[in-house]
PyMOL commands that place a pseudoatom at each C-alpha (Angstrom):
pseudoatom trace, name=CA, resn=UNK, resi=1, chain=A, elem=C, hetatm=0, pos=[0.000, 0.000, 0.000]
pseudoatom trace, name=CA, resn=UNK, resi=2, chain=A, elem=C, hetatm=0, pos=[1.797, 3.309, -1.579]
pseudoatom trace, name=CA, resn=UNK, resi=3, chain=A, elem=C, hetatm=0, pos=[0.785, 6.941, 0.197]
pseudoatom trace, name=CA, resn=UNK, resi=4, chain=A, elem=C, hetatm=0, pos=[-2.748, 7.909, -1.070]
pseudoatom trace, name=CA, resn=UNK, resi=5, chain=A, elem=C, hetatm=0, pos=[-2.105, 10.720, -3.417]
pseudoatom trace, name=CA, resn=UNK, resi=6, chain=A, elem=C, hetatm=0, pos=[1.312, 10.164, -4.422]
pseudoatom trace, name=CA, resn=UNK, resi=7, chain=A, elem=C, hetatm=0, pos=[1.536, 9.527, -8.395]
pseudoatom trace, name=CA, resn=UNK, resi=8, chain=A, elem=C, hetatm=0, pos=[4.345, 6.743, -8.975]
pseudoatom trace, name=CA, resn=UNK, resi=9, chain=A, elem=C, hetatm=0, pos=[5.026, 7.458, -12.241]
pseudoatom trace, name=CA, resn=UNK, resi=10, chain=A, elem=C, hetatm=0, pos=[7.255, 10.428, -10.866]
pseudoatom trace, name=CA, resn=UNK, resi=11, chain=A, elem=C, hetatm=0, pos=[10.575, 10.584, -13.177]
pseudoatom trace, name=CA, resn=UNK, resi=12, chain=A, elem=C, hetatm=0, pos=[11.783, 13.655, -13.222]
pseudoatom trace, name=CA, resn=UNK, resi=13, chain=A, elem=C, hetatm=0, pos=[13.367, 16.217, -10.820]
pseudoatom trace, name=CA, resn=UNK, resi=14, chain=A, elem=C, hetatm=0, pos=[11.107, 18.700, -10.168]
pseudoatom trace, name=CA, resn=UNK, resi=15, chain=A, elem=C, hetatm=0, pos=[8.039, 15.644, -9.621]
pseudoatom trace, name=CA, resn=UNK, resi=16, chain=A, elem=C, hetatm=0, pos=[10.969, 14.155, -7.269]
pseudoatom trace, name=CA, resn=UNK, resi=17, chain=A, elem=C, hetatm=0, pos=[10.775, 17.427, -5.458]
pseudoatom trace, name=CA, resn=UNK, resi=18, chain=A, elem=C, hetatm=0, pos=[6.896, 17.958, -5.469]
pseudoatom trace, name=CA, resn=UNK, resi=19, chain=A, elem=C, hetatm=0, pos=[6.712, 14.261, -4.017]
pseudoatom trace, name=CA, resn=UNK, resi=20, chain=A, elem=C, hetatm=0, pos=[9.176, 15.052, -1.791]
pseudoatom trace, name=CA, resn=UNK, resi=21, chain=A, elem=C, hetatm=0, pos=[6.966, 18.287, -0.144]
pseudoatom trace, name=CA, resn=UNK, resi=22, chain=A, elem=C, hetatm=0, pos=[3.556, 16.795, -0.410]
pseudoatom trace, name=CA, resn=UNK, resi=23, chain=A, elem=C, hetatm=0, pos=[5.066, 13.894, 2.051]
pseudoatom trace, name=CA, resn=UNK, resi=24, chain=A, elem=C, hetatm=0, pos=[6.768, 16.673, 4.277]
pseudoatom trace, name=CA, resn=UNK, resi=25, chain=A, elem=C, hetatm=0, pos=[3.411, 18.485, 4.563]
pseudoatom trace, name=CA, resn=UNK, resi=26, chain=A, elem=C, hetatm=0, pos=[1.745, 15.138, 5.174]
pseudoatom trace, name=CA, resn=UNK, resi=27, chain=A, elem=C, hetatm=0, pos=[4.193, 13.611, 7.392]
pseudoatom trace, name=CA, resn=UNK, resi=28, chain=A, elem=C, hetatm=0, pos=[6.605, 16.522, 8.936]
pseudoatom trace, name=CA, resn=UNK, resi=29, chain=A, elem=C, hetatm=0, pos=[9.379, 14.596, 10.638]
pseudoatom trace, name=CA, resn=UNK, resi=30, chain=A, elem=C, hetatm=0, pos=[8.418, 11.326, 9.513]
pseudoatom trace, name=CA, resn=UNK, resi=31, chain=A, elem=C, hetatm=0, pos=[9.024, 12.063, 5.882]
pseudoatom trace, name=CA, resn=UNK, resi=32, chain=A, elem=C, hetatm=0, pos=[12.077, 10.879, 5.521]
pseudoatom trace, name=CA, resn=UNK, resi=33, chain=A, elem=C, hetatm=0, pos=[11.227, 7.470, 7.060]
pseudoatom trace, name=CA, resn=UNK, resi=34, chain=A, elem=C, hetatm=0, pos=[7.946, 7.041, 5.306]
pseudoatom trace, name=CA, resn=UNK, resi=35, chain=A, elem=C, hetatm=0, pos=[10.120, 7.256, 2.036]
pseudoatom trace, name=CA, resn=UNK, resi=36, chain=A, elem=C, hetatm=0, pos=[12.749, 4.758, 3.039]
pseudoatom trace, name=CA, resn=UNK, resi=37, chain=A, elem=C, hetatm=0, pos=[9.920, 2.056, 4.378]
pseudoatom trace, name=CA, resn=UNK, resi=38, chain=A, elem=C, hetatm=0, pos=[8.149, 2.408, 0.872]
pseudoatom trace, name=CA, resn=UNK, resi=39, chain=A, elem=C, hetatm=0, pos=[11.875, 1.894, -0.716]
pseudoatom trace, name=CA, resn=UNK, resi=40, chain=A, elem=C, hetatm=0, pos=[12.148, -0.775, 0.945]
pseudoatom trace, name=CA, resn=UNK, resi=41, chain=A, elem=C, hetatm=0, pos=[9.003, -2.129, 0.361]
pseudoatom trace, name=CA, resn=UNK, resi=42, chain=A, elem=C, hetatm=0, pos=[9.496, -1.858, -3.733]
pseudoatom trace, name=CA, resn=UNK, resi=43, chain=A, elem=C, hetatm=0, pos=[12.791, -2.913, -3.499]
pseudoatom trace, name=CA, resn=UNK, resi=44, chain=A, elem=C, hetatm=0, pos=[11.336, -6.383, -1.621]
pseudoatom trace, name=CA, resn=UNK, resi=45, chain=A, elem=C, hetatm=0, pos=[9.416, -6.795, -3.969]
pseudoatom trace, name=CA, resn=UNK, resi=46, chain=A, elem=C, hetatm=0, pos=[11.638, -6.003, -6.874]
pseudoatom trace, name=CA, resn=UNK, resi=47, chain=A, elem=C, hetatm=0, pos=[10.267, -3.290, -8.235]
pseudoatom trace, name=CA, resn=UNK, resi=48, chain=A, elem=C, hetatm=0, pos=[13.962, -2.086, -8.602]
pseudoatom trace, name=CA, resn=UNK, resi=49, chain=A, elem=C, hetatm=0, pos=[12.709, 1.183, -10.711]
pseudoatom trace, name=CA, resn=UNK, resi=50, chain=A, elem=C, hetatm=0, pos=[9.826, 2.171, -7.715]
pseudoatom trace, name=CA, resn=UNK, resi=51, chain=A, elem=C, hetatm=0, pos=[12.837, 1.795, -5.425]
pseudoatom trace, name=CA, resn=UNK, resi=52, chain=A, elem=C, hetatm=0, pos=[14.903, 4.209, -6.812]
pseudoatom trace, name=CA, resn=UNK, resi=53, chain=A, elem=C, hetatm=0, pos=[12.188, 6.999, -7.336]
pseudoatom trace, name=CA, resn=UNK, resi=54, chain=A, elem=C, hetatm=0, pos=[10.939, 6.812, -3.397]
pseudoatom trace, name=CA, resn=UNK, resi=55, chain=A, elem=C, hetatm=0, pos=[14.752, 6.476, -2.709]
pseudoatom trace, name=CA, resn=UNK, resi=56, chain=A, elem=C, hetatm=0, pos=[15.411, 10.170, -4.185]
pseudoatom trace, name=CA, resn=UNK, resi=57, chain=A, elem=C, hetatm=0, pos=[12.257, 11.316, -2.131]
pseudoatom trace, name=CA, resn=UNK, resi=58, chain=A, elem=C, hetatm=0, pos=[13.992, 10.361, 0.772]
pseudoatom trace, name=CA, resn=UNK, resi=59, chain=A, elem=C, hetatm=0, pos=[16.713, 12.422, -0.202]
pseudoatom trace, name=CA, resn=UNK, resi=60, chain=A, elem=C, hetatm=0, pos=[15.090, 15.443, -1.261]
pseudoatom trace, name=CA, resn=UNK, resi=61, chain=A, elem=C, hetatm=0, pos=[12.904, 15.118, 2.318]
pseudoatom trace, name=CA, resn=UNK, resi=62, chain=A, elem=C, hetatm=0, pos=[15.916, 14.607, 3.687]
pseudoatom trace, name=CA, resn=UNK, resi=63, chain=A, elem=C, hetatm=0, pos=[17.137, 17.651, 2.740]
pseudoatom trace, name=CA, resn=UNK, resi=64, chain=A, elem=C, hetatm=0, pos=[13.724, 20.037, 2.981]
pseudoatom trace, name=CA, resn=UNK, resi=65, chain=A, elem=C, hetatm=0, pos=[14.026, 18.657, 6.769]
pseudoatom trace, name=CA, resn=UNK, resi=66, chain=A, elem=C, hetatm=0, pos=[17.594, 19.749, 7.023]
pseudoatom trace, name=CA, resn=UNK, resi=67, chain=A, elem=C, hetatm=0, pos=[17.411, 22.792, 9.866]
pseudoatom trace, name=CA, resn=UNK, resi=68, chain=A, elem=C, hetatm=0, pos=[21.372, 24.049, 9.305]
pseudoatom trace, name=CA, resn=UNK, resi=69, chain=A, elem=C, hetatm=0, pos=[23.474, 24.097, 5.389]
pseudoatom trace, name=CA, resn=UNK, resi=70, chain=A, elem=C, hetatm=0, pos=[26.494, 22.311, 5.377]
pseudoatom trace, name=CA, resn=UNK, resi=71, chain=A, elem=C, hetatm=0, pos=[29.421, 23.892, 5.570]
pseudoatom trace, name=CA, resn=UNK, resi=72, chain=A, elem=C, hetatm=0, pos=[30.446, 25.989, 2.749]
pseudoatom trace, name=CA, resn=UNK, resi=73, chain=A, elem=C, hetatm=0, pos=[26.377, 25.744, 1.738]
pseudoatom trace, name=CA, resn=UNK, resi=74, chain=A, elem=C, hetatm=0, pos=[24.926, 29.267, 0.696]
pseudoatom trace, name=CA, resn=UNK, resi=75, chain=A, elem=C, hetatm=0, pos=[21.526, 30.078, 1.976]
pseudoatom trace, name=CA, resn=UNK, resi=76, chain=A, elem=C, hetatm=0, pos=[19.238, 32.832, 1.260]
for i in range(1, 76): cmd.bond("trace and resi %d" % i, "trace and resi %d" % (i + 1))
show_as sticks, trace
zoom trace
C-alpha cells in the first residue's frame, strides 16, 4: 500500500521534489522514514525502478528537513 495521493510514475526532478513536499506536509518529521519504508518495500518486492524513485524522495525530504546548510552551503 503506496501513500494515497502520491503519483508513482514520478521521473523527473522537479516531480521528485513535489513528491518530496507533499510527504513533508503530510508527514513533517516522519518524511524521511515514510520514504525509506516504501523503498524498501518496492525494493522487496523487486520493483527495482519504484525503489529508486521513493529512494530520491527520501533524499530530497531529507534535505527540505535539514534545519542548518552544510558547511560551505549558501543560503538565502
Amino acid at each position: 500500500m503506496g501513500i494515497a495521493g502520491l503519483d508513482m510514475s514520478v521521473t523527473n526532478e522537479r516531480k521528485i521534489w513535489e513528491a518530496a513536499i507533499l510527504l513533508v506536509s503530510r508527514h513533517g518529521d516522519q518524511a524521511t522514514d515514510i520514504a525509506e519504508r516504501e523503498a524498501t518495500r518496492h525494493h522487496r518486492r523487486h520493483d527495482e525502478l519504484t525503489s529508486t524513485v521513493w529512494c530520491w524522495i527520501s533524499r530530497a525530504t531529507a534535505e527540505l528537513l535539514r534545519e542548518e546548510p552544510d558547511i560551505g552551503e549558501h543560503f538565502h
